[in-house]
C-alpha positions, 0 to 999 in steps of 0.5 A: 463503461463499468468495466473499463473504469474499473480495470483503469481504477485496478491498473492505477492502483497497481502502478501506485503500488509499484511506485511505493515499492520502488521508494521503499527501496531507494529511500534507505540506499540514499546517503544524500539528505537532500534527495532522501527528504525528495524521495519521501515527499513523493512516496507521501504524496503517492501513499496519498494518491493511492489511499484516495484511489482505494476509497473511489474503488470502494465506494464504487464496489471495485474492491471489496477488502477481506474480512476482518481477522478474528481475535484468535487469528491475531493472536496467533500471527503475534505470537509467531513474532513473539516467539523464540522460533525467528 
């Protein structure tokens, strides 16, 4: 049972983010205010959707996230946008 709730929770997830992915995309190509002002409260309530889904799999160990990066590790990334090389 474990099991099927965990992919169910992995396949969720993903489908979430693909939705958001697709707002992403639409928001910014709308001319219309109307519909972009639609388009964003359904990525809001989504990006909350998957925030709640997130903490469900976390708590139940279904995720478990990457360590935080270190200091150095930040600071390089943030030097490669900071630098002249982009």
């Amino acid at each position: 049972m474990e099991i099927q709730e965990k992919i169910m929770v992995a396949d969720t997830l993903a489908g979430i983010n693909g939705e958001l992915i697709r707002y992403a995309e639409m928001i910014p190509q709308t001319e219309d205010k109307e519909l972009k002002a639609c388009l964003k409260q359904f990525r809001n309530a989504c990006e909350q959707s998957q925030e709640e889904l997130y903490w469900i799999a976390r708590e139940k160990s279904y995720y478990v996230p990457a360590s935080k990066a270190t200091e150095e590790e930040v600071a390089h990334v943030k030097s490669l946008f900071t630098s002249s090389a982009l």
